[in-house]
N, C-alpha and C positions, 0 to 999 in steps of 0.2 A: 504494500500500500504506500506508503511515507514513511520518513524516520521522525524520531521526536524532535528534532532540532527543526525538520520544516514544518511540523503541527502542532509546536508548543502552544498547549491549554492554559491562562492563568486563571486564579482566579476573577473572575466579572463581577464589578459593579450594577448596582442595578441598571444605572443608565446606561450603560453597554450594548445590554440585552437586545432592543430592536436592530441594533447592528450588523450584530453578529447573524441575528436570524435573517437578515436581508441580505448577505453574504452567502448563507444557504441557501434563499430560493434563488439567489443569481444562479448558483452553482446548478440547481434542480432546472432551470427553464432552461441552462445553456446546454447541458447533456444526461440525456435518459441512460442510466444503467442497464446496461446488454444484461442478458441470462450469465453470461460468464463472470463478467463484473462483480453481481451482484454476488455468485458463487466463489469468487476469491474474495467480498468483504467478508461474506460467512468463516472461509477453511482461516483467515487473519484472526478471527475474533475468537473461533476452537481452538490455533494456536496457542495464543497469549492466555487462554483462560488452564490450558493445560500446563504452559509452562511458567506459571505466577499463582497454580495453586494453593502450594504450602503459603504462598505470602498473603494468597487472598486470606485463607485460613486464621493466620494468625493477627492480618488487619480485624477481620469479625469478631475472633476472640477480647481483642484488644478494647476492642469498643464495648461490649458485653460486660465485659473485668472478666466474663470465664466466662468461653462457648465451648462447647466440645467441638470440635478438628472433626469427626466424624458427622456430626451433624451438618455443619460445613460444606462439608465435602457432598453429600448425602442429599440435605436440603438445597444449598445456593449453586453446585456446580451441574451435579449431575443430571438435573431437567432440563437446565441449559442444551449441556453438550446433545444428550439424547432428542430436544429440537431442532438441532443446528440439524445433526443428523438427517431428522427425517424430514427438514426443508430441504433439504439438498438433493434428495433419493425425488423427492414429487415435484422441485418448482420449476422445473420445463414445465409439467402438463398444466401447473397453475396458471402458469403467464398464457397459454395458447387459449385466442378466443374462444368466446363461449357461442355458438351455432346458435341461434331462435329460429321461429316459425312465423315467417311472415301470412298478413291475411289472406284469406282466398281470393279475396277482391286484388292483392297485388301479385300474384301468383305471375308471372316466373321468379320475382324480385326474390331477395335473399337478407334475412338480418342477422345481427353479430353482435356481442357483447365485448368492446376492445378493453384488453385491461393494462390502465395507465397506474401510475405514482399519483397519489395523493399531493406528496410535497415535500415538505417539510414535517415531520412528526414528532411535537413537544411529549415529551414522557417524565413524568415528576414518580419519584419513585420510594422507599420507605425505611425503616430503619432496618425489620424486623427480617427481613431478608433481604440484603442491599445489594447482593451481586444481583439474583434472580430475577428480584422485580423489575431491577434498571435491565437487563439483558434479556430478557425474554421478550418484553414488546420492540427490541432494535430487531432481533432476528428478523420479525414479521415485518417491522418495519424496513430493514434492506432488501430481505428477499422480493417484497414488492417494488423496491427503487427504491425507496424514499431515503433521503436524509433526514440527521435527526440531532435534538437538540436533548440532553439529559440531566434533569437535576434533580441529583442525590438527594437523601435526609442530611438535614446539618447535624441531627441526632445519633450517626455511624458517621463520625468526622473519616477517623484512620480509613474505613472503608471505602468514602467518598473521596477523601485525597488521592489513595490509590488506585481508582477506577479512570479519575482523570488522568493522570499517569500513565495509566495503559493503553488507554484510549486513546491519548495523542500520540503515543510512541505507536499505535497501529495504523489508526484512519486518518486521512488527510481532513483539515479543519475542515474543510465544505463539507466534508460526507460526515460525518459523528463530530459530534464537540458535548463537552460534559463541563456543566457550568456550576460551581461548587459556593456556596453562602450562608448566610443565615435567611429567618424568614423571611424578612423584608425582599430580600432575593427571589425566594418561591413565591412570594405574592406577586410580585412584579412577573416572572416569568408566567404562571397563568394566565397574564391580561396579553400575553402575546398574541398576538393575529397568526398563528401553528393553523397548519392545514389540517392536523387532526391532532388530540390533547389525548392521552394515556395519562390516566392518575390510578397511582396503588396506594389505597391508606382508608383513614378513619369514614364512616358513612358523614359522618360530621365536618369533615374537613372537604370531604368530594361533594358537598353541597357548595361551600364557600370557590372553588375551582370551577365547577360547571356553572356558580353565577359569574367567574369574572370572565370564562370563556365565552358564555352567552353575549357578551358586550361585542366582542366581534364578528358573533356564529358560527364560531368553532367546535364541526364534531367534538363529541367525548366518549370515550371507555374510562369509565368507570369500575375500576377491580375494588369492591370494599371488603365490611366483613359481615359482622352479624351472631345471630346467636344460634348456631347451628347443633341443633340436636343430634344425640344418638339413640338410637330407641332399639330396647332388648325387647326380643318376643318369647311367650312363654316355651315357645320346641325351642329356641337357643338354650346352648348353656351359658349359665350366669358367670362361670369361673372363666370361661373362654371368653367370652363378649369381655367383661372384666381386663384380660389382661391385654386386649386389643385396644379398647378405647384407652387404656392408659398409657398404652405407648405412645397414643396418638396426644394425648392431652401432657403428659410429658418432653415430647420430640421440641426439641427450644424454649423450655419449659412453659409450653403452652402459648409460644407467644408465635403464634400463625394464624394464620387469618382463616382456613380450614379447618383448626383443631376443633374437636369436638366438645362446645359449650358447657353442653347439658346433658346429662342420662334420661331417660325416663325406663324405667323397668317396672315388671310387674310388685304385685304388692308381696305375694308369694316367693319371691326372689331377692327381694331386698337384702337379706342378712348375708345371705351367700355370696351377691355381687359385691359386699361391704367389705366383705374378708377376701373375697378374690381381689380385691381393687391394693388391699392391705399388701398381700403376698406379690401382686405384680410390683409394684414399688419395692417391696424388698428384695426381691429380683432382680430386677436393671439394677439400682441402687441403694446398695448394703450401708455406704454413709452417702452423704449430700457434701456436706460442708468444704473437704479436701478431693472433691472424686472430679476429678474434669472432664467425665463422662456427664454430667449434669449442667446443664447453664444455669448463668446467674438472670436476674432481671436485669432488661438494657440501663434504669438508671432510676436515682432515689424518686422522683415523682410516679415513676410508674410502679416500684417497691410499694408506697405510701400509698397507694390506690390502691393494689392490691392487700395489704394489710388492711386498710378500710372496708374493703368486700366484706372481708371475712368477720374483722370485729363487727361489723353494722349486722350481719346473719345470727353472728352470738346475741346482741343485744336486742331480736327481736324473737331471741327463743327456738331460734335453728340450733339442732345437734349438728354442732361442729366436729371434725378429726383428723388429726393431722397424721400424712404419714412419715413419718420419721424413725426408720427401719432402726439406726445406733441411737436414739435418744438425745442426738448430738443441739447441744444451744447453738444454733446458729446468728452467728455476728450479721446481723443487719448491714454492716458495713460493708460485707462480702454478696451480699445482695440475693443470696438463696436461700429462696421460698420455699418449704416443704410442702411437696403435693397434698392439698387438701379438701375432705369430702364434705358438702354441706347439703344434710339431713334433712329433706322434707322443705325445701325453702318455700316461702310466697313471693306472691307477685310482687309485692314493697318492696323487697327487697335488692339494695345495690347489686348482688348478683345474678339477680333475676331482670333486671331492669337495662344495665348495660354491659356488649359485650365483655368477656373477662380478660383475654387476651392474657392469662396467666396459667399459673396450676392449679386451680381452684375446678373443682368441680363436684357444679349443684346437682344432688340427685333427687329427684321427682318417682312418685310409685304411680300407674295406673293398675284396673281393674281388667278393662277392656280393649282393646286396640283401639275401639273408637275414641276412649277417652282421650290417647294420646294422640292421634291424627288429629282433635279438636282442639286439642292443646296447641301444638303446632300451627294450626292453621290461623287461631284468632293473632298469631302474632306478627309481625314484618317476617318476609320470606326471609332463609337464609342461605346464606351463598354454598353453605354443603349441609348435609344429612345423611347420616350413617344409619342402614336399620338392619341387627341382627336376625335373619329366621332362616329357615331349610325351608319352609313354604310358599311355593312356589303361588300360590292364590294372594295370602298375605304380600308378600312382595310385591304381586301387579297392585293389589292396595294402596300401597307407601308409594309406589313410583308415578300413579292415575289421579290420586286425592291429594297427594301434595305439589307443593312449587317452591324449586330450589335452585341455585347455579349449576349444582350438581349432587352426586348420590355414589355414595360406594354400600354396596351390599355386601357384610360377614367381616368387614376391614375397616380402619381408618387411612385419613390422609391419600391413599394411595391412588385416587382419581385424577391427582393432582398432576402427577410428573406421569400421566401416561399422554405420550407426544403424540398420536394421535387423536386425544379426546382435548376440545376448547376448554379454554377454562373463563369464566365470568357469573355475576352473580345476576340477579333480577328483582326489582323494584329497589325497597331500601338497602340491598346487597349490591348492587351495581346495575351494569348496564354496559352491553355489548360482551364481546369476545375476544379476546386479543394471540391468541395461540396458534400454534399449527395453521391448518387450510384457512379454517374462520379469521386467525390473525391475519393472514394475507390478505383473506377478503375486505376485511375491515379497514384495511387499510389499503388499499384499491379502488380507485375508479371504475368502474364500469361505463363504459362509453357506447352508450344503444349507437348503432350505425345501421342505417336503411342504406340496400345498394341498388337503385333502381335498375331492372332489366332493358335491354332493349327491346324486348314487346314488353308493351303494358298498354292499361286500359284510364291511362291518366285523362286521356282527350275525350273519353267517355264521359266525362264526371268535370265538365268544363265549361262555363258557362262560353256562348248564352245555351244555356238549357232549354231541354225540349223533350222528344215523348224518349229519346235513348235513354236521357238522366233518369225522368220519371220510371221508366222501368226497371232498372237498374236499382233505384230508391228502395223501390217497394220490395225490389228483391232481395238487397241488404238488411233492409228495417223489416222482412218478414212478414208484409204487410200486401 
């Protein structure tokens, strides 16, 4: 692509910003990105993501105070590379027009769907995963053409410095630039006049982005999060469901935007899935405090929120429980949360009311399957849902009666990193798709083109009219 010295990134001022993005649609309107092109930005950016690994690893960790290297690797790299992949294997057939069916009325004539570059593609990206979310919507956004503008969280500084970093030492400033700040910076980069806005984060913050994008009318995707249930069914076993959702509600220590919020389990299953929850935890994680197989929370306000969950749960009469396999006190200062179960919660409640985005997890009993599908449903969709059962009836259930971004049956998380399945959520979860095919799509033009035939029946249907049109009328209108 370039060397760092000809694409050196700095940090941008806010007033910068219309600049620099006008430097990229020069670059966009002066040359369309070949198929080839576009496939050596891709095999540059698998490159550098394979050979700056360990550093991305140890930026994430850094920012964190303690990520596990495995999760790292696990969570932020490997959906990546596995995308890169399978845009690479499909996006000849993506780019090649789409055939339509012209009317019978223009019959020999022939239509096509051309597909162009969007433009320019702003992608504001987040803490909790800071390679993946910035790097997943650039793939869709190169393999379509587009250039792109990136800016990190100011909240994974080490990981944001070093994305820029790589970034300019791969791609030529017109094709990728990664613009690095505080908020004031991310505010200001939303009001950009971006051909198309990619935001990963809070459903709160993606309101405040889609009103400053709306000022110019700029598409958005919207990746949020939400409060996505997991629901055990009574043929599941509770000990199995159990040590699945806790993987899942553990993996970053819960701080994914897919992890699973909430249990609901039968009422009959309760004690069983309390103690299998116990035993998975002691499992992965025989201590917390020293194991750096465990992360820490990204930073003390989000610590203090989650200690807030949990005390406001005590304080309203929820059986709290912590699982804490060594009994070890853990230093607040070190920032690790012990996975913990909260008993029966209500609706008042801080962890029934907003996402947890931690290890905390509320468990709810139902009676009936219907209870908990009504459960579910009176609340904002969520962007995933996990339902345990071997029943094959029950399952078209969960999958027919509800609406979610997505669904994994008998597992967590794992809908996520499959590169052929979109990922995005719907209503207060987000909106659009940004992945695989759909990510190309979504970020494509589609260009209707009508190719008039040389016979046609255009001079039929031309004034001055007369008894041809009128016949012709009646025959269209069916009349």
């Amino acid at each position: 692509m370039t060397s760092a010295a000809e694409s050196k990134t700095d940090h941008a001022p806010a007033d910068r910003l219309p600049g620099i993005l006008v430097s990229l649609k020069d670059a966009a309107r002066a040359h369309v990105l070949s198929h080839d092109e576009r496939i050596e930005a891709l095999d540059a950016l698998q490159r550098a993501i394979v050979a700056h690994k360990d550093a991305i690893a140890d930026a994430i960790s850094n920012d964190f105070g303690s990520r596990s290297k495995h999760e790292s690797l696990m969570g932020d790299l490997f959906p990546i590379l596995g995308t890169i992949k399978h845009t690479k294997l499909h996006l000849r057939d993506w780019m090649e027009p789409e055939d339509r069916a012209a009317n019978l009325s223009n019959l020999p004539s022939r239509c096509e769907l051309l597909k162009q570059p969007c433009g320019v593609v702003g992608i504001i990206s987040p803490w909790n995963y800071p390679w993946l979310a910035a790097l997943s919507p650039l793939v869709a956004a190169l393999a379509a053409g587009n250039r792109a503008m990136i800016k990190p969280s100011e909240l994974s500084p080490r990981s944001s410095d070093l994305l820029r970093t790589l970034v300019a030492a791969t791609f030529a400033a017109d094709l990728v630039t990664v613009i690095t700040g505080d908020a004031r910076v991310g505010e200001r980069f939303a009001q950009l006049p971006f051909d198309h806005l990619v935001f990963t984060g809070s459903t709160r913050v993606g309101k405040l982005v889609m009103r400053a994008a709306s000022e110019n009318l700029v598409p958005v995707t919207l990746e949020l999060g939400g409060k996505s249930p997991a629901i055990v069914a009574a043929d599941f076993n509770a000990r199995t469901a159990a040590a699945r959702i806790m993987a899942g509600k553990t993996f970053n220590a819960g701080q994914t935007c897919v992890a699973p919020d909430y249990a609901l389990v039968p009422v009959s299953s309760k004690l069983t899935f309390v103690e299998a929850c116990r035993s998975a935890v002691a499992e992965m994680y025989p201590r917390l405090e020293k194991n750096s197989d465990y992360t820490a929370i990204v930073s003390d306000p989000h610590y203090v929120r989650l200690r807030r969950h949990v005390d406001d749960a005590k304080s309203r009469g929820a059986e709290v429980i912590e699982l804490n396999p060594a009994g070890e006190t853990l230093d607040a200062a070190a920032r690790k949360l012990a996975p913990t179960l909260v008993l029966d919660p209500t609706d008042e409640m801080l962890c029934m009311q907003e996402e947890i985005f931690g290890p905390v997890l509320p468990i709810k009993t139902y009676s009936r399957l219907d209870e908990a599908l009504a459960y579910v449903n009176a609340h904002p969709h969520p962007v995933a849902l996990y339902y345990f059962s071997h029943d094959r009836a029950s399952i078209n259930r969960v999958l027919t009666e509800t609406k979610s971004g997505g669904v994994t049956v008998n597992e967590t998380l794992v809908q996520f990193v499959q590169s052929d399945l979109p990922y995005g959520g719907v209503g207060q979860s987000g909106m659009g798709q940004c992945r695989g095919r759909e990510g190309f799509d979504a970020l494509t033009h589609k260009k209707p083109v009508f190719f008039q035939s040389r016979i046609h029946t255009r001079g039929l249907l031309s004034p001055p009219y007369g008894t041809v049109a009128n016949g012709l009328l009646r025959l269209l209108l069916g009349s």
